[in-house]
N, C-alpha and C positions, 0 to 999 in steps of 0.2 A: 984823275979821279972824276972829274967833270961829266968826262965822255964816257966812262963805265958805269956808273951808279944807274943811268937809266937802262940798260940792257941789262944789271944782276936785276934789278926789280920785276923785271917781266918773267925773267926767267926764275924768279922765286913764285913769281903769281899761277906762271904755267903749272910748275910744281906742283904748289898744294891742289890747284886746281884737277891736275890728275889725281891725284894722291885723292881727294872727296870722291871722283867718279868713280875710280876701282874700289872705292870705299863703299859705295850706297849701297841699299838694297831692292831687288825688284819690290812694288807695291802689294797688298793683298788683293786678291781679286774675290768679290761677292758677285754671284747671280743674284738679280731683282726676283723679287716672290711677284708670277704673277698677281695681275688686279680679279676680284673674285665676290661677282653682287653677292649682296645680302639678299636672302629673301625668305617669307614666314611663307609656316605651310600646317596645314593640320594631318590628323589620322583618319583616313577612313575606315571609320568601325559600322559594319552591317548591324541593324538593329531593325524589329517591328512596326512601321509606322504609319499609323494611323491620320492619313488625310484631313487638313481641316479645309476647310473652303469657305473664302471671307463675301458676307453683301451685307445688304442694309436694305432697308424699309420701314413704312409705318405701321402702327396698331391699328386696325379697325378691326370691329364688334363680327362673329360671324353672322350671326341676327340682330339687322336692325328695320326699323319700321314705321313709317310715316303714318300716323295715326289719322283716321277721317270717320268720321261719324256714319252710320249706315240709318242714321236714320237727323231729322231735323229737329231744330228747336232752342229753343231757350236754352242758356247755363244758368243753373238753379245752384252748383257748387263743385269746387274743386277741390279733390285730394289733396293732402299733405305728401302722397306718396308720387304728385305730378306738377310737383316743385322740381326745377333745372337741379338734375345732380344726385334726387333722391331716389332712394333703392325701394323696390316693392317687389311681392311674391305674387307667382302666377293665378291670376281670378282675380288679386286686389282691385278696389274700387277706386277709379282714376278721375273721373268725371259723372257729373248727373247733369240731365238735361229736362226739362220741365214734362211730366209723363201726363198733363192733364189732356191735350189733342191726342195720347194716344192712346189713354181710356177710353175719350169721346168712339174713337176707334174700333175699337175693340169691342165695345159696345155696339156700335153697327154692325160690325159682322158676325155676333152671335145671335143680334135679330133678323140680320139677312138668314142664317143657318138654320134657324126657327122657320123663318118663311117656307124657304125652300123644303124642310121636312115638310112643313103641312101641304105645300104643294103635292110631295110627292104621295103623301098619304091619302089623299084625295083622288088623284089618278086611277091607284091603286082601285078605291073604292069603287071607282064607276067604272075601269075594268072588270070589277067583279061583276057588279050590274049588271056590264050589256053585255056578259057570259051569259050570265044567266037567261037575260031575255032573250038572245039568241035561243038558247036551248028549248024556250018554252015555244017560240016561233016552229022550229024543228026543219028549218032550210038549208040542213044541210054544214058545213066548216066555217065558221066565221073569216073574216080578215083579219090582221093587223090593224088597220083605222078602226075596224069596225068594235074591237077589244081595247082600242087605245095605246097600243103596244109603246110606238111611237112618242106619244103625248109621258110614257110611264119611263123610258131612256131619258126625253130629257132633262125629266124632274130630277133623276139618282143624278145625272150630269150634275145637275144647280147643287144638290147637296153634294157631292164632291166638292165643287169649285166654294160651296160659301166655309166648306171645312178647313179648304187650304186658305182661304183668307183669313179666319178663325186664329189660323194656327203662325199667319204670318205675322197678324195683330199683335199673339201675345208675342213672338218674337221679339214686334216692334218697341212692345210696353219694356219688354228685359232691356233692350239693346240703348232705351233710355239712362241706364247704369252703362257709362264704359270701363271695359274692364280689363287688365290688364294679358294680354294674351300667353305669354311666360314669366318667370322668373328675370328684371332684371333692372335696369336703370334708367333714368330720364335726363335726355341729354337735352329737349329742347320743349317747354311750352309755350304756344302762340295764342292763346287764347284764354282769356277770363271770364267771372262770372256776370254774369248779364248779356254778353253777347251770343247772337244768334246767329247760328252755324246751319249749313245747307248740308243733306243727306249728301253723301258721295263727294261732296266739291270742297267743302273747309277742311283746312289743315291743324288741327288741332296741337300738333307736335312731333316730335323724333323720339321716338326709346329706343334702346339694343339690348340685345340678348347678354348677360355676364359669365354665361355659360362657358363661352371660350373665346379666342381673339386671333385673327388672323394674321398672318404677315405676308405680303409678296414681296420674294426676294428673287431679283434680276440676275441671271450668271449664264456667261457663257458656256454657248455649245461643249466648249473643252473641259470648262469646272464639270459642268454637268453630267459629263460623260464619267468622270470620276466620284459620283455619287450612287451609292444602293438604293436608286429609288424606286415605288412602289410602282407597278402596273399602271395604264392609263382605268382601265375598268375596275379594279381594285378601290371595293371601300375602306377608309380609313380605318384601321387597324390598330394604332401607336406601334406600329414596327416599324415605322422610317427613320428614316436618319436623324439622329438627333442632334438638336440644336441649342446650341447657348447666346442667348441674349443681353446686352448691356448697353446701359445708354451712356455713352463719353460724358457726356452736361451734368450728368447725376454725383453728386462729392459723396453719397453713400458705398458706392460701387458696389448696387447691386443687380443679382442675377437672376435671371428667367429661365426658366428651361422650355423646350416645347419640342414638335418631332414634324417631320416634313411629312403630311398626309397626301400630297397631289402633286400634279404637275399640272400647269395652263395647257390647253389645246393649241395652242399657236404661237409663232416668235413676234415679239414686238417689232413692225416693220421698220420703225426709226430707229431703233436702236441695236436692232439685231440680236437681242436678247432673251432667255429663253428663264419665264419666269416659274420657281416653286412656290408651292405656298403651305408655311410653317403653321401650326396650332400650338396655343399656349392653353391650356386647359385653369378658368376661372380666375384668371388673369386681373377682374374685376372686384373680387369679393371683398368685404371687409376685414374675412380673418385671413387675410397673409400673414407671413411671417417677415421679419425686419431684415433679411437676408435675400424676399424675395416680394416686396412691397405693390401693393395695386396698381395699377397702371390707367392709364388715361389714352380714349381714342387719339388719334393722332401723332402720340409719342413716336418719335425718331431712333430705331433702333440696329445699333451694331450685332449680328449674325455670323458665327461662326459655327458650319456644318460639320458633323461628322463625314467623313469620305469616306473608301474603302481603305482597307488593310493592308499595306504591302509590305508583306516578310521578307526579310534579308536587304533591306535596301540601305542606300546610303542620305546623311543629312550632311551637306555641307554649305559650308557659306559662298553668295551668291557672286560674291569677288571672283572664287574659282572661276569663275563663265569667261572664255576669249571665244569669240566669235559667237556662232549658235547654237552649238552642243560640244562643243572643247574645250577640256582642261589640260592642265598642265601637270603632271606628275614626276617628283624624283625619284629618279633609280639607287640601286647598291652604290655605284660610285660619283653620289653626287651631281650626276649630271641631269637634264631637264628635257622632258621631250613631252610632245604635243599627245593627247589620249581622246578622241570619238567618244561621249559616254550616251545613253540614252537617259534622256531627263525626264521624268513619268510631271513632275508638277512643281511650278516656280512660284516661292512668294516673293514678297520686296526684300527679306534677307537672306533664304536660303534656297540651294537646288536639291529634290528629293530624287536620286538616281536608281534608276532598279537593273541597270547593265553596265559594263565597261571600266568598275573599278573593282581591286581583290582587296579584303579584309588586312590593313595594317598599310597599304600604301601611301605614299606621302602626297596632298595635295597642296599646289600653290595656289596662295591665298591672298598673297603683293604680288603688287605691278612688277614689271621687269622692262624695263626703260628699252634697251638694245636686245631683243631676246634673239637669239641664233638657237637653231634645232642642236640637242644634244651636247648644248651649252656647260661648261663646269659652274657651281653656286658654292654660297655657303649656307645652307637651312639653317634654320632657326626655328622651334616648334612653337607655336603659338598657343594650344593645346588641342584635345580631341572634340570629334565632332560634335554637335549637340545633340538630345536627346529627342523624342516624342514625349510632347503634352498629352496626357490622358484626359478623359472627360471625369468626370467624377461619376 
């Protein structure tokens, strides 16, 4: 039994061992689901969209004006209305200057005026004279010298010239009142009462006009092309494009409205920029409303232009962009292929396309790490395109 026990063992082990193989079963077999990116895509929906076109610039006065006296003399007194800051109406009295030198004035040249009449009335007279005594001689046509003719021009001359002095005096005497040329405000006074100021050479101060307020705003060749703007020769209208104004620093967040009346004659050669220029019509006044508050020269303001119209176009976000004018679009079966669009105008978030997409197409919106042309995805809708901002 020694020597068998180990051979039935084996041959028991054989046994079951067959007996589990013709036993088993083949395994189930699964095919792997391919790997299939994700990625967001929106709706191209055609809508009317109204261009906006972004710049910035300052507020200056459209009239302002460095005041100087047209005539000299003392400060005898200063308005209240030529206080830094204070508002006045056109003709207010802004300055007087001492009118007694141009009384003195005035006064000589209505006795020079005097003179000169009697001059000329005199002439007159002894013209008449040596008519006369010519005539009573009877030799014939007199002269000119001999009638005075000469002597009687250039008496009317002297009265002429003492009339315009006459009249330039009392100018001078008015112009002793300085007076406010328009309607508007006082941004700078340099001078006080007692000092003495030179016709034509002192600088009296800065006013501006409240009337309206300009803005130059920078934009390129290519915004610009997308603007209805008004003729070079064309006076302003308020038909141009209109514009909305807002200043970031302001916690009120309010708005300005104004319309673009011109365009510059020439491109800024450093910067290559080709500048318009906005109007804000009384931009200045004290009765604003709280929605649309006065302004101050120099203010820093954000500008956003009306553009033209484009119907049927598309707004999507500016993720779509691979390369320079190609997006990515999916098809009926999920799959992903390259699309040529024409892009009319790009902001920092979206592209506005006026060709190369159809109404309800899907755009990608995400990256695609490994993209292969006509690729399988899994979309995911992020939602539909956005809309145009209207002006109010």
């Amino acid at each position: 039994m020694k020597y068998l026990w180990p051979p039935l063992v084996l041959l028991l082990a054989a046994g079951i061992t067959a007996l589990l193989v013709m036993a088993r079963r083949p395994p189930d077999t699964v095919d792997p689901e391919p790997f299939l990116p994700i990625v967001e895509f929106v709706r191209a929906q055609p809508e009317d969209i109204t261009l906006r076109i972004r710049s910035q610039g300052p507020v200056a006065p459209r009239t302002e004006t460095e005041l100087t006296p047209e005539v000299g003399g003392r400060i005898l007194r200063v308005a209240p209305a030529f206080e830094d800051g204070a508002f006045f109406q056109a003709d207010d009295l802004l300055l007087e200057l001492d009118p007694v030198p141009l009384e003195v004035a005035l006064g000589e040249a209505r006795a020079t005026l005097a003179a000169a009449r009697l001059a000329l009335a005199q002439e007159i007279a002894q013209s008449e004279q040596a008519r006369a005594d010519w005539e009573e001689l009877g030799a014939g046509e007199p002269g000119p010298l001999v009638l005075r003719l000469p002597q009687q021009e250039k008496a009317r001359a002297d009265v002429e010239a003492a009339e315009k002095r006459l009249l330039l005096a009392e100018r001078n005497l008015e112009r002793a009142h300085v007076r406010a040329p328009y309607a508007g405000r006082t941004r700078e006074r340099r001078v006080d009462v007692g000092q003495v100021v030179t016709a034509n050479a002192t600088t009296l101060g800065r006013i501006f006009a409240t009337d309206a307020a300009e803005i130059r705003l920078p934009l390129t060749l290519r915004e610009a092309a997308l603007l209805d703007l008004p003729p070079p020769a064309t006076p302003p209208d308020g038909k141009g494009p209109r514009v909305r104004f807002r200043d970031r620093s302001d916690p009120s967040g309010a708005v300005w409205n104004g319309t673009v009346v011109r365009t510059e004659a020439a491109i800024d050669p450093r910067t290559r920029l080709l500048s318009v220029v906005a109007r804000i019509e009384d931009p200045f006044g004290r009765t604003r409303s709280a929605d649309s508050p006065p302004l101050e020269p120099g203010r820093f303001l954000e500008a956003e232009i009306e553009g033209v119209r484009l119907p049927s176009a598309y707004r999507i976000p500016r993720s779509a962009l691979t390369g320079e004018s190609n997006v990515r679009i999916i098809d009926g079966h999920d799959r992903v292929e390259t699309r040529t669009v024409t892009i009319r105008h790009r902001t920092a978030t979206d592209l506005i396309i006026t060709d190369g997409l159809e109404a309800g197409e899907r755009v990608v919106i995400s990256a695609i790490e490994f993209f292969v042309e006509n690729m399988s995805v899994r979309p995911t809708e992020r939602g539909t395109a956005g809309t145009a901002e209207e002006l109010p």
